[in-house]
C-alpha positions in Angstrom: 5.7 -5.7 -6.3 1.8 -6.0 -5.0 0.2 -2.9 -4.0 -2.7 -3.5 -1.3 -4.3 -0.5 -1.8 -8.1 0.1 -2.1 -8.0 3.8 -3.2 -7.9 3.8 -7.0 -6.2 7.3 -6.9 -3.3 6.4 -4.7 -2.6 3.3 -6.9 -2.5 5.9 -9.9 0.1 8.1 -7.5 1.8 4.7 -7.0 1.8 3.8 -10.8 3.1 7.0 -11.2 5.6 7.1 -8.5 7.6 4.2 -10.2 6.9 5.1 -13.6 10.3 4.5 -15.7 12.2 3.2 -12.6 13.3 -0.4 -12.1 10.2 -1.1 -10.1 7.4 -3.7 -11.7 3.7 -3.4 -10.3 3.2 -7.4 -10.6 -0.3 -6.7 -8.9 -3.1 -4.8 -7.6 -5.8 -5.2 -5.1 -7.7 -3.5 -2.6 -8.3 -5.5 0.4 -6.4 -8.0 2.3 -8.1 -11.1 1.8 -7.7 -10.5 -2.3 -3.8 -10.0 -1.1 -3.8 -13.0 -0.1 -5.1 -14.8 -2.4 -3.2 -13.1 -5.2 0.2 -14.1 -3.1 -0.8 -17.8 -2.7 -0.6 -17.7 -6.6 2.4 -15.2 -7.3 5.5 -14.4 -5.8 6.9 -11.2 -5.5 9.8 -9.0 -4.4 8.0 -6.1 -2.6 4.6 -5.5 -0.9 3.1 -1.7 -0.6 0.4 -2.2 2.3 -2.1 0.6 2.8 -2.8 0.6 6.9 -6.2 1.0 6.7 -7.9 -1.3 4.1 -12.3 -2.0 4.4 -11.5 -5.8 5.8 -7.9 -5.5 7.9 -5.4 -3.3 9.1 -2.5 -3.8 6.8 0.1 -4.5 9.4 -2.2 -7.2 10.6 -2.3 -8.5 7.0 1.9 -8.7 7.1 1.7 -9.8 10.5 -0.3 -12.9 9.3 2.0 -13.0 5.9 5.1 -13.4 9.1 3.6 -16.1 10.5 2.6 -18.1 7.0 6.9 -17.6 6.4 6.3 -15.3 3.5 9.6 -13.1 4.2 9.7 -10.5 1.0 9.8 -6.4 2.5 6.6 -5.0 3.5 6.0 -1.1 3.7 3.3 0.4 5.0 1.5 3.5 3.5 -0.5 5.9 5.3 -2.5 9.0 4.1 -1.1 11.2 7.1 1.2 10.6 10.0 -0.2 8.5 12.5 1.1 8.5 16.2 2.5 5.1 17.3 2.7 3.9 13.2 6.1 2.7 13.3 6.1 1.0 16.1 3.4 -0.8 14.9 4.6 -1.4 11.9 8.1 -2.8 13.4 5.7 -4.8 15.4 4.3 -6.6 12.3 7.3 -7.2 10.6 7.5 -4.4 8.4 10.6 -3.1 7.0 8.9 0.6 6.4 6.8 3.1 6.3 5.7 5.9 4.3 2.9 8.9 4.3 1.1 8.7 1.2 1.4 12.3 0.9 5.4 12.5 0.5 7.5 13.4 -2.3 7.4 10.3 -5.0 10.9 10.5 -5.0 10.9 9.3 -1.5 8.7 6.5 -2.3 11.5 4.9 -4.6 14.2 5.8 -2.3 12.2 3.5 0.5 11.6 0.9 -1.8 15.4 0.5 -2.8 15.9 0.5 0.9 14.3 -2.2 1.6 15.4 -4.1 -1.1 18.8 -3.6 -0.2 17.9 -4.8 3.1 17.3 -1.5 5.5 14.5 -0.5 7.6 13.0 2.8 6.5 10.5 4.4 9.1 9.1 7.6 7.9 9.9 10.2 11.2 6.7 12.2 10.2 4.9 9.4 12.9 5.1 10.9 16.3 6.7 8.1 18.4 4.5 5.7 20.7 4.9 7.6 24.2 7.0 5.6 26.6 4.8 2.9 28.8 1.8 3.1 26.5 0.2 0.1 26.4 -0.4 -1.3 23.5 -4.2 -3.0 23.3 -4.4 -6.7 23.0 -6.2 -8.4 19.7 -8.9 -9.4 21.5 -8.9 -5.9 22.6 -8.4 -4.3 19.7 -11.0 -6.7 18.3 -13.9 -5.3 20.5 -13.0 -1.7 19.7 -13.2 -2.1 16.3 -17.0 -3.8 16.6 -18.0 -1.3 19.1 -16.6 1.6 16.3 -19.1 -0.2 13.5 -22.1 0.6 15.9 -22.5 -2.8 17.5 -23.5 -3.2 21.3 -21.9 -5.6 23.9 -23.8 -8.5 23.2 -23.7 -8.3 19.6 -19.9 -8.3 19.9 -19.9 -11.2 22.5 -21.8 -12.7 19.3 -19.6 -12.2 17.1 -16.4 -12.9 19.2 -18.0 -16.0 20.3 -17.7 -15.1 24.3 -19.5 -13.8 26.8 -21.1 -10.6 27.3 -19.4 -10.4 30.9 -16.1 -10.8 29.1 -16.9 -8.0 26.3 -17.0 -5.9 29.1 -14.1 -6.5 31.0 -12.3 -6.3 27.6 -13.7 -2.8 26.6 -12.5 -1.6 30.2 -9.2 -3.0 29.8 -9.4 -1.3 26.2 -10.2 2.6 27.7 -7.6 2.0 30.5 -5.2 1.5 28.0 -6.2 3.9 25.7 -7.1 6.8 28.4 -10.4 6.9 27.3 -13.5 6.6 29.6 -15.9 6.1 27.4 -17.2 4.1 24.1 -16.6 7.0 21.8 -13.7 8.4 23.2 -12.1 4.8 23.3 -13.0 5.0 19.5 -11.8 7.8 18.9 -8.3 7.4 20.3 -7.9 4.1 18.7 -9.0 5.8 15.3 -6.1 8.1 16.1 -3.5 5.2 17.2 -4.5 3.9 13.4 -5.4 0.5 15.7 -8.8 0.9 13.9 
């Protein structure tokens, strides 16, 4: 198994969690490009995925692990339930999800499920409300830059577009969201775990 997880404590709760059990920590890391880098060298039977790591959201790590053909379970950790979670999560290619806070009994019971082949969402994330739209990566993208401080045209800089088009993308980003302003946008996507 590779825990992606960059709080040392939770690792210890995960270490601890699985203790005695038939599960093997092969590896350790704590952001998503070191994941990556660590599975381009080792195989393994299991990932743990924290949701919100300091360079990636961790269903966009297994999202890009999908499309490089790496098929092993995924389950995704949070530290509290998040609305919309699992349906992000099934969106990535996820077979789970679990709240960081739960019983460590339960974390063992997901991971066997998975093993064995079953999809294990954790019901303590309130369901995406019907119709919501979900925000685009570009989208989500300009959110994230705008939530780190930067203005429009320092996102167009980094996204390598126009500033016209950072705007049209925020708009599209606070329809979508319900939000009608920067920090509100921010806010709600925080919330969403999108960010």
């Amino acid at each position: 198994m590779l825990v992606v997880e960059d709080d040392a404590i939770v690792r210890t709760w995960v270490r601890l969690a699985l203790a005695g059990g038939d599960f093997r920590i092969a590896g350790e890391t704590g952001s998503a490009t070191e994941a990556e880098e660590l599975l381009g060298r080792r195989a393994v039977d299991v990932l743990l995925v924290d949701q919100h790591l300091p360079d990636r959201l961790g269903s966009d790590l297994v999202k890009s692990l999908r499309r490089a053909g790496m098929a092993c379970p995924a389950v995704l950790m949070t530290a509290s339930p998040q609305r919309g979670l699992n349906e992000v999560a099934i969106e990535a290619g996820a077979q789970a999800s679990v709240v960081k806070s739960s019983d460590p009994k339960r974390l063992r019971v997901v991971l066997r499920g998975v093993l064995a082949g079953h999809r294990i969402f954790d019901p303590a994330h309130p369901k995406r409300p019907t119709g919501e739209a979900r925000l685009t990566p570009r989208e989500r993208g300009v959110i994230a830059l705008v939530a780190a401080g930067r203005t429009n045209r320092e996102a167009a800089a980094v996204l390598g577009v126009s500033d016209e088009t950072v705007k049209t993308l925020l708009e599209r980003a606070y329809t979508k969201l319900g939000a009608r302003r920067r920090a509100e946008a921010v806010l709600e996507a925080r919330a969403r775990g999108l960010i």
